[in-house]
N, CA, C and O atoms as CSV, one atom per row, in Angstrom:
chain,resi,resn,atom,element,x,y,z
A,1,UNK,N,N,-9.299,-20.239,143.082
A,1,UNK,CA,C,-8.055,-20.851,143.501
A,1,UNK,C,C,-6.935,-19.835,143.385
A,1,UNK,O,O,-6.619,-19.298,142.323
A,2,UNK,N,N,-6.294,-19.586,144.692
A,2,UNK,CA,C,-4.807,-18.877,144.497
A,2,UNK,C,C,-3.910,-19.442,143.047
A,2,UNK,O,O,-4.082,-20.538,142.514
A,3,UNK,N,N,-3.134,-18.595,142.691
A,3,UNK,CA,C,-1.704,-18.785,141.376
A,3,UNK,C,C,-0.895,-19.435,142.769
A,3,UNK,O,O,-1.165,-19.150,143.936
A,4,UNK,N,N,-0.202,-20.055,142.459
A,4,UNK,CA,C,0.713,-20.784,143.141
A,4,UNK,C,C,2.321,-19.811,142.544
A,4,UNK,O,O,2.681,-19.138,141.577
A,5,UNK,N,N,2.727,-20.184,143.525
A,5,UNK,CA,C,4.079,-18.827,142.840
A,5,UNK,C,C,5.019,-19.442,141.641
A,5,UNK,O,O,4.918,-20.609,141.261
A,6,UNK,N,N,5.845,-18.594,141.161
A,6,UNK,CA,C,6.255,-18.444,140.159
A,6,UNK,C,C,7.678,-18.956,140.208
A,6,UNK,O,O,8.375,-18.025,140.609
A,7,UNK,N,N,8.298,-19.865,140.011
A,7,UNK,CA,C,9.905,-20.099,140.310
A,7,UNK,C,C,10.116,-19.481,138.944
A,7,UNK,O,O,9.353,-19.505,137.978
A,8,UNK,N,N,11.309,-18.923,139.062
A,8,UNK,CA,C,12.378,-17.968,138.006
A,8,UNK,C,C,12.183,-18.766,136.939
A,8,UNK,O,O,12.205,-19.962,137.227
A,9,UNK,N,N,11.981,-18.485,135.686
A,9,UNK,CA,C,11.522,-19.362,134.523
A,9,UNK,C,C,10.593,-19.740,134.278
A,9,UNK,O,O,10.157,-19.643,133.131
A,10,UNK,N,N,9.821,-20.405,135.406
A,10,UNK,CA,C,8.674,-21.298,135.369
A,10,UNK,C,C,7.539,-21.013,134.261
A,10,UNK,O,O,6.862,-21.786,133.584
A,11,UNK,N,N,7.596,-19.452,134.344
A,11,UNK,CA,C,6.183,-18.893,133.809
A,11,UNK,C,C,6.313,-18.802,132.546
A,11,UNK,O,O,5.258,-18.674,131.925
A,12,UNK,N,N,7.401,-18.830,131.875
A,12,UNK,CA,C,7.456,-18.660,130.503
A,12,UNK,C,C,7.984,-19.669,130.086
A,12,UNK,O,O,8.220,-19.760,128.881
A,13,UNK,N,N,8.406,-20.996,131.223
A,13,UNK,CA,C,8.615,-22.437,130.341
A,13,UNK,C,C,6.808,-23.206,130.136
A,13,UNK,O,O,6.448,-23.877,129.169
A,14,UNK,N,N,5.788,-22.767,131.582
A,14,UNK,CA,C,4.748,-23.040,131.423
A,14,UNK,C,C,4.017,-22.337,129.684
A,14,UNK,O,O,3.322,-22.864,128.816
A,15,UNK,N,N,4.521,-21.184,129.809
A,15,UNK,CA,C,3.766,-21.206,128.603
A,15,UNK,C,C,4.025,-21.135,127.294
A,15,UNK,O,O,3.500,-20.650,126.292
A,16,UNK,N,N,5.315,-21.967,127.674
A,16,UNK,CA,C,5.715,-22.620,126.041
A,16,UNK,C,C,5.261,-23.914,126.186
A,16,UNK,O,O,4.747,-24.404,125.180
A,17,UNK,N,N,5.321,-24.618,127.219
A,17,UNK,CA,C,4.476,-25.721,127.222
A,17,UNK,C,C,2.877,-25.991,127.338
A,17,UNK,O,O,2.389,-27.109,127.509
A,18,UNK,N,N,2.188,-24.857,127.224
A,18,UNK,CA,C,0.802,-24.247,127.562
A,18,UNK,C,C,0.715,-24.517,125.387
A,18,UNK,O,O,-0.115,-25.093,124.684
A,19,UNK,N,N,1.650,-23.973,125.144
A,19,UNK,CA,C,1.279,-23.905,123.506
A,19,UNK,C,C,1.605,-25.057,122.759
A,19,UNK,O,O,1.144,-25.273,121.639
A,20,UNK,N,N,2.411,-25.822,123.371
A,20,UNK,CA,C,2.670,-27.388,122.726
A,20,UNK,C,C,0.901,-28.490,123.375
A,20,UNK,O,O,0.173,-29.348,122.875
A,21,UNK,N,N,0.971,-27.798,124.582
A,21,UNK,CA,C,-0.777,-28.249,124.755
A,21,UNK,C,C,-1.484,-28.584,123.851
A,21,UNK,O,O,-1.923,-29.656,123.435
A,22,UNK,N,N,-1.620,-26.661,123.338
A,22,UNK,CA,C,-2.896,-26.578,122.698
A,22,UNK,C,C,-2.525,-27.035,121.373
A,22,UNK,O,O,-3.465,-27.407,120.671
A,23,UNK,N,N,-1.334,-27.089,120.867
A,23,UNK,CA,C,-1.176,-27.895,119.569
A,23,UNK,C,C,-1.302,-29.629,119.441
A,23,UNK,O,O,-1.633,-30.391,118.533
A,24,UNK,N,N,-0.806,-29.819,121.001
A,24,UNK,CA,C,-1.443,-31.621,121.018
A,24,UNK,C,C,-2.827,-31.643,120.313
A,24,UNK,O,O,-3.285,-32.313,119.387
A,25,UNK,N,N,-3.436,-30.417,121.295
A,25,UNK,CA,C,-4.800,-30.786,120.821
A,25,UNK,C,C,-5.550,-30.454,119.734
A,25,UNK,O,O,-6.619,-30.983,119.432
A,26,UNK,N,N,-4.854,-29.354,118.991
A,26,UNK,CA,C,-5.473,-29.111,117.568
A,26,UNK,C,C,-4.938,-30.401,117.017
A,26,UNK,O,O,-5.818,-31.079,116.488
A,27,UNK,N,N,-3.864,-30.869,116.998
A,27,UNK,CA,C,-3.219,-32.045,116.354
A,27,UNK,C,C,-4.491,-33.057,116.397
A,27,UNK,O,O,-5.036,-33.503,115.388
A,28,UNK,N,N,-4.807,-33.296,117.508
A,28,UNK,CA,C,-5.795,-34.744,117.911
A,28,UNK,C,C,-7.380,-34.278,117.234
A,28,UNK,O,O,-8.176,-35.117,116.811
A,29,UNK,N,N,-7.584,-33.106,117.233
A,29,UNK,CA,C,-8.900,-32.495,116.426
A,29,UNK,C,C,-9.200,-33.084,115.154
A,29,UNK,O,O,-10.104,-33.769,114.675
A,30,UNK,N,N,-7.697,-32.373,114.631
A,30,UNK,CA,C,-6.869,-32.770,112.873
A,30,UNK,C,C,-7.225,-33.746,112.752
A,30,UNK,O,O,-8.234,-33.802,112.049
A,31,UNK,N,N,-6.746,-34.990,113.256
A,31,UNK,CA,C,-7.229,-36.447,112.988
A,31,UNK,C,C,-8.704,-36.740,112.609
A,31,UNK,O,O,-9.161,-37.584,111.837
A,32,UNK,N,N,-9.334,-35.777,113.392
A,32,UNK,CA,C,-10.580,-36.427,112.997
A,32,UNK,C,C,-11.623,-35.589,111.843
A,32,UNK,O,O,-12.850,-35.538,111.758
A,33,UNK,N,N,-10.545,-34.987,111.039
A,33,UNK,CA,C,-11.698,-34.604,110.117
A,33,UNK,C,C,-10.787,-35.883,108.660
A,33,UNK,O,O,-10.948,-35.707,107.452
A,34,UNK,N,N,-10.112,-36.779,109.132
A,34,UNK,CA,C,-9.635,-37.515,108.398
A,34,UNK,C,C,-9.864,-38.636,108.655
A,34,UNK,O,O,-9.886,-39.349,107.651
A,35,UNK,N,N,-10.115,-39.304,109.887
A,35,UNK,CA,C,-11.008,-40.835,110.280
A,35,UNK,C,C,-12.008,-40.363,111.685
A,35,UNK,O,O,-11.732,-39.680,112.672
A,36,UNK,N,N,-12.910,-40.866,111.383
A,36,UNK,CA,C,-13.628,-41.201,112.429
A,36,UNK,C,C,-13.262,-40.490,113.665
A,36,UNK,O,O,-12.296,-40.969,114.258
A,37,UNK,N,N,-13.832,-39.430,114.198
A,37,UNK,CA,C,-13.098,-39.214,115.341
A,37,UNK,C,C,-13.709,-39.816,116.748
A,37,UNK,O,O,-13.507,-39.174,117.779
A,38,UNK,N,N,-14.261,-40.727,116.781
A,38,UNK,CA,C,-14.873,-41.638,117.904
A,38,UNK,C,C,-13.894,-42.494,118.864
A,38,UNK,O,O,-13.777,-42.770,120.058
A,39,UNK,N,N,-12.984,-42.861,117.083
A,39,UNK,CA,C,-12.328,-43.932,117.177
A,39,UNK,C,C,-10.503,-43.552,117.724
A,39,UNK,O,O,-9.545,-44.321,117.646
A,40,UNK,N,N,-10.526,-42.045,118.286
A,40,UNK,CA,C,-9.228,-41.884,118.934
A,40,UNK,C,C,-9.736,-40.673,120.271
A,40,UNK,O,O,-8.936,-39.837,120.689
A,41,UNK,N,N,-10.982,-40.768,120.729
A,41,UNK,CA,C,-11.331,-39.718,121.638
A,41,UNK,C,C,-10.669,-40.214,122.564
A,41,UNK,O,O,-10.548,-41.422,122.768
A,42,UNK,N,N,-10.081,-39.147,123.339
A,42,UNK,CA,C,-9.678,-39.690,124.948
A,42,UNK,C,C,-9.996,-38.419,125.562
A,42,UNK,O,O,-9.024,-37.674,125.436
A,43,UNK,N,N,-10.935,-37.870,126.165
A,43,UNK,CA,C,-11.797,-36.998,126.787
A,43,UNK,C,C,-11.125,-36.804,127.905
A,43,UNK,O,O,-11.313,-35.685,128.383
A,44,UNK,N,N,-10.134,-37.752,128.722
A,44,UNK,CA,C,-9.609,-37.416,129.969
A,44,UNK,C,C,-8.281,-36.026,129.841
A,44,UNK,O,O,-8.052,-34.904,130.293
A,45,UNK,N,N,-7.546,-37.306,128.670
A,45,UNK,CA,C,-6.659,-36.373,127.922
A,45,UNK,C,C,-6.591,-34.676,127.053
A,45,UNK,O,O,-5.719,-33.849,126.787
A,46,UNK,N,N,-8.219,-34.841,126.832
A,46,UNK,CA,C,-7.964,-33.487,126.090
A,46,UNK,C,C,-8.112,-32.741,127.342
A,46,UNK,O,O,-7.169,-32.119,127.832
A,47,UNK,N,N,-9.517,-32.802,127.976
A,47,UNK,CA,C,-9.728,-32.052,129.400
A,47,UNK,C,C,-8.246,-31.620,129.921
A,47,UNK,O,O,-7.660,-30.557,130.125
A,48,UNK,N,N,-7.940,-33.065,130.033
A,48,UNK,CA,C,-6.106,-32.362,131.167
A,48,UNK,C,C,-5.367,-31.302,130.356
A,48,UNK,O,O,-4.935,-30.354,131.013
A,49,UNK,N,N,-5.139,-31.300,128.990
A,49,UNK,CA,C,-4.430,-30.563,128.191
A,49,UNK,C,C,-4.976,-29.277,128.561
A,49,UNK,O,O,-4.259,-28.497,129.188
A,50,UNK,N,N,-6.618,-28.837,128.126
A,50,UNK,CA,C,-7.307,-27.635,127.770
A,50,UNK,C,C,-6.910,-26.839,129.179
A,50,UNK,O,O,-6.630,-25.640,129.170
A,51,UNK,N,N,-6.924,-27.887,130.753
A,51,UNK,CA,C,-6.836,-27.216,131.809
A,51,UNK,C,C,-5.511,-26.775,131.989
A,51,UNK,O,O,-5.289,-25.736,132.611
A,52,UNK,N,N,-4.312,-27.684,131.351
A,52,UNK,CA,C,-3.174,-26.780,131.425
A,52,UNK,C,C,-2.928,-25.862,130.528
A,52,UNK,O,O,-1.894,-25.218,130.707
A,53,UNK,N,N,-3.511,-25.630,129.695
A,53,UNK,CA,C,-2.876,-24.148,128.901
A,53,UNK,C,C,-4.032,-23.526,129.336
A,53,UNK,O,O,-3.461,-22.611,129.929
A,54,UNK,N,N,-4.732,-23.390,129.440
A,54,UNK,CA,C,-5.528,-22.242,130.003
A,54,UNK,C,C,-5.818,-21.770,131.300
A,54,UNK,O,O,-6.347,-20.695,131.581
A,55,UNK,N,N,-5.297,-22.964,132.342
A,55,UNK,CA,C,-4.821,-22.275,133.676
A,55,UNK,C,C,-3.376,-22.220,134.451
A,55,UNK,O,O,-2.796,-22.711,135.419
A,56,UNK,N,N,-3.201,-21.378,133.471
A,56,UNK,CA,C,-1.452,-20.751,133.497
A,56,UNK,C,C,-1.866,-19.780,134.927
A,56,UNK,O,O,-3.058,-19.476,134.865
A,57,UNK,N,N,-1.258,-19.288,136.044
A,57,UNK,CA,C,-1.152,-18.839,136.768
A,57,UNK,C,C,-2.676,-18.758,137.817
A,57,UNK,O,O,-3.405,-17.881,138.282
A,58,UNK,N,N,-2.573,-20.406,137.816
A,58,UNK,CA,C,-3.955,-20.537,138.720
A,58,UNK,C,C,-5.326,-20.228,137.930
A,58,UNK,O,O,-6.317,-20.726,138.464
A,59,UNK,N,N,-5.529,-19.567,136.871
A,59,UNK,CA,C,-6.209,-19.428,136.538
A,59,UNK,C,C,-7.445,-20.812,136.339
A,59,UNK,O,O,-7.036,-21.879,135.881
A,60,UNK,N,N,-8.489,-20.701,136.611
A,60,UNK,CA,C,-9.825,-21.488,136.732
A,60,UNK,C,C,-10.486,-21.489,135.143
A,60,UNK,O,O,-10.322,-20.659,134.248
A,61,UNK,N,N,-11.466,-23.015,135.155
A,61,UNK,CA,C,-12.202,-22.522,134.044
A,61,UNK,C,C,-13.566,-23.192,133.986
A,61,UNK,O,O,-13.808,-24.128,134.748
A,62,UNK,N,N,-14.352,-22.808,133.225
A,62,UNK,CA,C,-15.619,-23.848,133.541
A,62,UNK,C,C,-15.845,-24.964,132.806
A,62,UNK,O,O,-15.489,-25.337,131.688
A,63,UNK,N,N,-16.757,-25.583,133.989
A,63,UNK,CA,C,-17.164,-27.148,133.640
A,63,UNK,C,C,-17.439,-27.084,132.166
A,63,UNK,O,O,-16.879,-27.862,131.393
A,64,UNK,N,N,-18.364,-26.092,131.727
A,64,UNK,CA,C,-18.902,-25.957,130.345
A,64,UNK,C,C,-17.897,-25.887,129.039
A,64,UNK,O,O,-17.963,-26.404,127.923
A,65,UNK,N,N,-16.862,-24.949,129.724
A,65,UNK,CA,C,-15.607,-24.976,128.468
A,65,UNK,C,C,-14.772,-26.411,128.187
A,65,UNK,O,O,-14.318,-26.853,127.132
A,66,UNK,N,N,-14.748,-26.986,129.610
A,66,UNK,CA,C,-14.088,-28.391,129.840
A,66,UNK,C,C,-14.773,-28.984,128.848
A,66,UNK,O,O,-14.245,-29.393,127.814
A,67,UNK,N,N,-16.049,-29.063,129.129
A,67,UNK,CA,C,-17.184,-30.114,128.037
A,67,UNK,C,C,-16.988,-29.822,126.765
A,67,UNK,O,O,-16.958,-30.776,125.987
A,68,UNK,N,N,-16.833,-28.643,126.302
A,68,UNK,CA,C,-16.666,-28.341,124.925
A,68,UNK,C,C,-15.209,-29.118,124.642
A,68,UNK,O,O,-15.005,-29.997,123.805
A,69,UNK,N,N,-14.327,-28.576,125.517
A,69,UNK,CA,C,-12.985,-28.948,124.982
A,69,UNK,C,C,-12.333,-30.486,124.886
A,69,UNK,O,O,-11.229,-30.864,124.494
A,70,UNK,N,N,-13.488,-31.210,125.410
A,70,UNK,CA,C,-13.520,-32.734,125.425
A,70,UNK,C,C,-13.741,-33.508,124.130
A,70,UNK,O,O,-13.339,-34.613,123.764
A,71,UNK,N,N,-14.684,-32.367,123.415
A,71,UNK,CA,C,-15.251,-33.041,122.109
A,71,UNK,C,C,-15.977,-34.205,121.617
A,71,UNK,O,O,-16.042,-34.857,120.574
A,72,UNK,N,N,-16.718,-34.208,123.273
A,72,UNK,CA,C,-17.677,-35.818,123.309
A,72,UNK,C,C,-18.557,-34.951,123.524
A,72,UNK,O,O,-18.467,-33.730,123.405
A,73,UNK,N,N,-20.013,-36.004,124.064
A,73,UNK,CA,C,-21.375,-35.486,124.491
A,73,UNK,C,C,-21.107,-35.140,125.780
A,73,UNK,O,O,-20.271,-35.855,126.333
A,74,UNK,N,N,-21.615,-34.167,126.479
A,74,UNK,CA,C,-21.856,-33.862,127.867
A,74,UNK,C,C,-21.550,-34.248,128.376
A,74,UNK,O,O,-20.471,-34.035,128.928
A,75,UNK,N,N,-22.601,-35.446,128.619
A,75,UNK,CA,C,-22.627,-36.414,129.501
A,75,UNK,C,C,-21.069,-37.410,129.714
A,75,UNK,O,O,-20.644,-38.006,130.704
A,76,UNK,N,N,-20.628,-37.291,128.623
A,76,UNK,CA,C,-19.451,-38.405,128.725
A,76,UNK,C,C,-18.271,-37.425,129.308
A,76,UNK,O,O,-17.329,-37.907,129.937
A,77,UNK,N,N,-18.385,-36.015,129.058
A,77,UNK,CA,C,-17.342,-35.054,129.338
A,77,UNK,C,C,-17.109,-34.886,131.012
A,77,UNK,O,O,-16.094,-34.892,131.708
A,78,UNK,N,N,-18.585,-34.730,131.319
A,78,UNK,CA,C,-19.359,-34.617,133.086
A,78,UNK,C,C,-18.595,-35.838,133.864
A,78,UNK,O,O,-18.059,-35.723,134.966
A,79,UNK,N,N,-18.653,-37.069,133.047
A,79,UNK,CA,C,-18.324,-38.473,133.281
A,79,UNK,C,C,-16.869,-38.392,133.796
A,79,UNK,O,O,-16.549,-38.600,134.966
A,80,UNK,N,N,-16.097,-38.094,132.882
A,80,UNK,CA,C,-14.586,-38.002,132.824
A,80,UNK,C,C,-13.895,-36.817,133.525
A,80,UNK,O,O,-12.748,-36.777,133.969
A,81,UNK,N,N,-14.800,-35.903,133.528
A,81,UNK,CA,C,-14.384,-34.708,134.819
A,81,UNK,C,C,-14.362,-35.477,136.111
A,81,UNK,O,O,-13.342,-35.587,136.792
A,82,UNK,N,N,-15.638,-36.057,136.457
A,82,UNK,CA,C,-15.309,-36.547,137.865
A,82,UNK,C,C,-14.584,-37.834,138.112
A,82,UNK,O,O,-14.526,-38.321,139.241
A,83,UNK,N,N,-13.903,-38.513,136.819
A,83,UNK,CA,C,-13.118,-39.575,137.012
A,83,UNK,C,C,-12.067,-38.371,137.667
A,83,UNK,O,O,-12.009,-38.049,138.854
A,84,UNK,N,N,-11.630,-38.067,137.054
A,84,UNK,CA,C,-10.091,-37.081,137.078
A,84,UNK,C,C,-10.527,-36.554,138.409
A,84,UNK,O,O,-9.669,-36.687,139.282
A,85,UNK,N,N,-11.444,-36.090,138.717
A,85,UNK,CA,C,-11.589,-35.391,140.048
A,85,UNK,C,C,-11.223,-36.828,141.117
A,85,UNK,O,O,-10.376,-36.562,141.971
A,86,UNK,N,N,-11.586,-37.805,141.141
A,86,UNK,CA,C,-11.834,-38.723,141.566
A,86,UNK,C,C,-10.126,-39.744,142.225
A,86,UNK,O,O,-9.829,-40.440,143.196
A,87,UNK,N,N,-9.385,-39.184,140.848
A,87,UNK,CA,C,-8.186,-39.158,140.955
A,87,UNK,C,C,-7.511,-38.675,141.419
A,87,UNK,O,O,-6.503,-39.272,141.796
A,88,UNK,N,N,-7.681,-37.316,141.657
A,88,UNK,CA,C,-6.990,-36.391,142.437
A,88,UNK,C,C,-6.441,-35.316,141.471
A,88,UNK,O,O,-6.259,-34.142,141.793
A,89,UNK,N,N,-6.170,-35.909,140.106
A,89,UNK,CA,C,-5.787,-34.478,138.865
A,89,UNK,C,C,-6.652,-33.771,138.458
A,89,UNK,O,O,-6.573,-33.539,137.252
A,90,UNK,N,N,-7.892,-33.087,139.253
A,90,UNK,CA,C,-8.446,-31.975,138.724
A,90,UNK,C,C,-9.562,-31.609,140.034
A,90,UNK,O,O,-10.503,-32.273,140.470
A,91,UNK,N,N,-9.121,-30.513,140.371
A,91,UNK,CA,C,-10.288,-30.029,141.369
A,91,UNK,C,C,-10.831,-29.172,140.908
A,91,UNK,O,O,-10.357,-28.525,139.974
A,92,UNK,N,N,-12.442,-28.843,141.661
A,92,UNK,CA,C,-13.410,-28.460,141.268
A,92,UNK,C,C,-13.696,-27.454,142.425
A,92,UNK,O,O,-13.669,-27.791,143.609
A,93,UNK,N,N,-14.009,-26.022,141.929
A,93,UNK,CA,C,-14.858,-24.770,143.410
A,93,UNK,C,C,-15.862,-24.356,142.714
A,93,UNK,O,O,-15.714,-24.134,141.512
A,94,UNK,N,N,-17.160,-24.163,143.385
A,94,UNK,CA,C,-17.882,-23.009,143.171
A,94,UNK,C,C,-17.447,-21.408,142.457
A,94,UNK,O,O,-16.559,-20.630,142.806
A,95,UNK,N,N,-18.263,-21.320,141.551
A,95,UNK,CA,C,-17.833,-20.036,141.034
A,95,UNK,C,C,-18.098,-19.136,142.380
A,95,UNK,O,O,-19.053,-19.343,143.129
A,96,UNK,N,N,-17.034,-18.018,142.601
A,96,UNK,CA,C,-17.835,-16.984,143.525
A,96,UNK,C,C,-18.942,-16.288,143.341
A,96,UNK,O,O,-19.769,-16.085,144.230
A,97,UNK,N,N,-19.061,-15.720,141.719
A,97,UNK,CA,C,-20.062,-15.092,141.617
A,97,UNK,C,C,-21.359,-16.204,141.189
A,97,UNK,O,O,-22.462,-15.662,141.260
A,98,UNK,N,N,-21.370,-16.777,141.020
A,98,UNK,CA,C,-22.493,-17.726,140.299
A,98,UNK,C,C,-22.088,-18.830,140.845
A,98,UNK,O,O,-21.190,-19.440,140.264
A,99,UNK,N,N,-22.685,-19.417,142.195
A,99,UNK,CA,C,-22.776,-20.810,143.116
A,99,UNK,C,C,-23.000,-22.490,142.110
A,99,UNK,O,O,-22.579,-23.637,142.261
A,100,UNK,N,N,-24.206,-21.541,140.737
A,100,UNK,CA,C,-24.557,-22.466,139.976
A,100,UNK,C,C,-23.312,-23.289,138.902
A,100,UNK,O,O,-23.477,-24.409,138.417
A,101,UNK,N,N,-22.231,-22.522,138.723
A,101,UNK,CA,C,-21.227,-22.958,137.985
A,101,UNK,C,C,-19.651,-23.363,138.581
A,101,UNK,O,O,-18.815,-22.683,139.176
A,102,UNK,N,N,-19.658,-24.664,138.174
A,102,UNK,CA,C,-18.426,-25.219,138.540
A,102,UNK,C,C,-17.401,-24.915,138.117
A,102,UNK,O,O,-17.106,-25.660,137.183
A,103,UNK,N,N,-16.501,-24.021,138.356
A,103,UNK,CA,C,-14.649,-23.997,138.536
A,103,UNK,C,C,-14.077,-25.113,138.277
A,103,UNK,O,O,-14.600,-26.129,138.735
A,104,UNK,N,N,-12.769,-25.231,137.419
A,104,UNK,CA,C,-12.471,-26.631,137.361
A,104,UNK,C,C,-10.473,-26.021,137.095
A,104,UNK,O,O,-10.125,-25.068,136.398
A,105,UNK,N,N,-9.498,-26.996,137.944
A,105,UNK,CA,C,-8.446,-26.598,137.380
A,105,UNK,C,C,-7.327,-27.901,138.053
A,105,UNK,O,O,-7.591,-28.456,139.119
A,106,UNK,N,N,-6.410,-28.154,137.445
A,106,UNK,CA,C,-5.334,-29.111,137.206
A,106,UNK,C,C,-4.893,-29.055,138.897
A,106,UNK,O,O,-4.487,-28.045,139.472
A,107,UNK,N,N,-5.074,-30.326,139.478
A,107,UNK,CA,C,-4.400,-30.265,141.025
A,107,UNK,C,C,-2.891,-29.999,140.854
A,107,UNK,O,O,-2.380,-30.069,139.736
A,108,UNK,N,N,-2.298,-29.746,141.762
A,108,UNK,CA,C,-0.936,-29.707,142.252
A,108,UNK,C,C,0.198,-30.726,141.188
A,108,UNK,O,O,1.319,-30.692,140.679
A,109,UNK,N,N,-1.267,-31.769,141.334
A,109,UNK,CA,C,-0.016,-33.258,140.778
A,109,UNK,C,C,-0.831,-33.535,139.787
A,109,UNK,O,O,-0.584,-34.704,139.494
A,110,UNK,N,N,-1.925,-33.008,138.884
A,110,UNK,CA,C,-2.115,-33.198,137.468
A,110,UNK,C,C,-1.288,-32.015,137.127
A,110,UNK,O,O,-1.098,-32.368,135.963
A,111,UNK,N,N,-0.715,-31.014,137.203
A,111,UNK,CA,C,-0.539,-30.121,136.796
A,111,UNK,C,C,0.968,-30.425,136.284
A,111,UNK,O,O,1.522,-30.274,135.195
A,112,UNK,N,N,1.396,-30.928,137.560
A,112,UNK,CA,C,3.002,-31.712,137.292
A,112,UNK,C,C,3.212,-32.908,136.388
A,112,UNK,O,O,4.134,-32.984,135.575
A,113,UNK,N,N,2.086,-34.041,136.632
A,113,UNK,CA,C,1.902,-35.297,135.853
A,113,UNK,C,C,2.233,-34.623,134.106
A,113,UNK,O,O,3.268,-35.030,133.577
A,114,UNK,N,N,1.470,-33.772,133.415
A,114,UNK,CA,C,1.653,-33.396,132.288
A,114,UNK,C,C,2.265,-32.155,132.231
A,114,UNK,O,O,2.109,-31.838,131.052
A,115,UNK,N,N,2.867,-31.257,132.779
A,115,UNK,CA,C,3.886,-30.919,133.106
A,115,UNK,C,C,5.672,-31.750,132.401
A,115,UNK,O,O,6.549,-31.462,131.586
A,116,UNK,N,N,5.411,-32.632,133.178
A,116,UNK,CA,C,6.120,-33.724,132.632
A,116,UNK,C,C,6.409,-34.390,131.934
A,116,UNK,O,O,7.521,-34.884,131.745
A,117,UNK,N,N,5.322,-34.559,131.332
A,117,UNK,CA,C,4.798,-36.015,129.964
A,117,UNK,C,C,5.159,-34.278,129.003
A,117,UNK,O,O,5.490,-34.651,127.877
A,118,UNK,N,N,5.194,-33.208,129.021
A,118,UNK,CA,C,4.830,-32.320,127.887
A,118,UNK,C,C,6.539,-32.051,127.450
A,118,UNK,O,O,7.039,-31.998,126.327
A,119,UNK,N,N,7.261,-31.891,128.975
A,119,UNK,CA,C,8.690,-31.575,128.676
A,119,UNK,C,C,9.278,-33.069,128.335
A,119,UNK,O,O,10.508,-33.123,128.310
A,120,UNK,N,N,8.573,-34.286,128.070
A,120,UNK,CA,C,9.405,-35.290,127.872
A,120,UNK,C,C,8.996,-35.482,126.460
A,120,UNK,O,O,9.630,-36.300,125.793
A,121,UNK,N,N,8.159,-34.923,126.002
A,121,UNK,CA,C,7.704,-34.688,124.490
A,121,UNK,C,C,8.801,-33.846,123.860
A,121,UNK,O,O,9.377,-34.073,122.796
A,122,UNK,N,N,9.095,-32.268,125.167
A,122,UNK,CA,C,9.946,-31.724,123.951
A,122,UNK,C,C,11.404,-31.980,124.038
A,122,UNK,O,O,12.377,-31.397,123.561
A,123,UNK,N,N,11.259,-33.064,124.814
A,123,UNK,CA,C,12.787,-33.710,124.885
A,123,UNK,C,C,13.130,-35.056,123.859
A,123,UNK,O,O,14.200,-35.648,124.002
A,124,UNK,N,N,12.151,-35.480,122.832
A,124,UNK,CA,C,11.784,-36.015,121.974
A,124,UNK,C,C,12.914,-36.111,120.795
A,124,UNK,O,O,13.442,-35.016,120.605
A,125,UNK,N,N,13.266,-36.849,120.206
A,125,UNK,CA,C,14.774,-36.162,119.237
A,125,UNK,C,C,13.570,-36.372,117.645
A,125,UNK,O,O,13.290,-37.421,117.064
A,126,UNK,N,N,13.149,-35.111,117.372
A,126,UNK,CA,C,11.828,-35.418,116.225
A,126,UNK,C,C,12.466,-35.200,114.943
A,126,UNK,O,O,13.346,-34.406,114.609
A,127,UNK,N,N,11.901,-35.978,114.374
A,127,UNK,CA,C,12.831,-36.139,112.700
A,127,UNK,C,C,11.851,-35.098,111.948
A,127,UNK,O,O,10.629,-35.245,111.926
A,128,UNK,N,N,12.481,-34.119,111.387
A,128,UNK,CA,C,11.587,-32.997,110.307
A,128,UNK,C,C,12.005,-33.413,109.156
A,128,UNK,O,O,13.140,-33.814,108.894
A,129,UNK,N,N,10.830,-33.302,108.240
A,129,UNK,CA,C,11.278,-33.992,107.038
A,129,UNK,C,C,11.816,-33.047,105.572
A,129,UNK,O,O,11.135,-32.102,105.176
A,130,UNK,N,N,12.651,-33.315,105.120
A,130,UNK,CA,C,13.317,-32.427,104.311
A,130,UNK,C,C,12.191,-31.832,102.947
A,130,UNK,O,O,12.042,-32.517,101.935
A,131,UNK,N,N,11.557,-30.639,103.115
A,131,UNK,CA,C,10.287,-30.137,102.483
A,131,UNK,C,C,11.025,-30.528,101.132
A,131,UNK,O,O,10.547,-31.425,100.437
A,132,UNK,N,N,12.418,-29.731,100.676
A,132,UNK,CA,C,12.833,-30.303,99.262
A,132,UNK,C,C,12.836,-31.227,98.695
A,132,UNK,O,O,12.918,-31.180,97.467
A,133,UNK,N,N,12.751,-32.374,99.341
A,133,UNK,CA,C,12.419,-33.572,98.316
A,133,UNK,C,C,10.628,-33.727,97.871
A,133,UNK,O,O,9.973,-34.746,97.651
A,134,UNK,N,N,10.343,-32.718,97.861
A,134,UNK,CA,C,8.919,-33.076,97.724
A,134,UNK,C,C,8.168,-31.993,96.528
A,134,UNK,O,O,6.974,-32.111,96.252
């Protein structure tokens, strides 16, 4: 897949929001070495996250990393890729060099959808808690 161009800023607001991503998702990891982590998986959600910080300037990634970065079984990861494909927030190419492996990266309008939801996070008014009283 072509990088789609760069508006003035864009690339370095993407990847400050590329790193609030990947902290959603260590965050949502975190949880689960403290309850059950069955019981807060959302596999659509991590997928969309992993594909926006890691395909910062068009960049592609594979089905296989998707699956890992889902943190379910395979099968349920495979499942939820082609919901999202299905949706229209995540398309899928042939690797060039290897026909056998699927390309996977944030459409136009998943890319924007959380895009969005990420800058309305850091538009958030977040209460930090005063370390000294503790």
């Amino acid at each position: 897949m072509a990088a789609s161009p760069m508006v003035e800023g864009q690339g370095e607001r993407d990847a400050t929001l590329a790193q609030l991503a990947r902290s959603i998702a260590s965050a949502r990891r975190k949880l689960g070495t403290h309850l059950e982590a069955s019981l807060f998986a959302n596999p659509g959600l991590d997928i969309m996250l992993f594909l926006f910080a890691e395909g910062l300037n068009g960049a592609t990634v594979t089905t296989n990393a998707c699956c890992a970065a889902a943190g379910v079984p395979r099968t349920t990861a495979l499942r939820w890729i082609k919901l999202l494909q299905d949706r229209g927030l995540v398309n899928g190419s042939d690797d060039i060099s290897d026909r056998r492996v699927t390309m996977l990266a944030l459409s136009a309008h998943g890319r924007s959808t959380i895009r969005t939801w990420l800058d309305e996070i850091v538009a958030l008014p977040l209460a930090r808690p005063d370390m000294q009283d503790r």
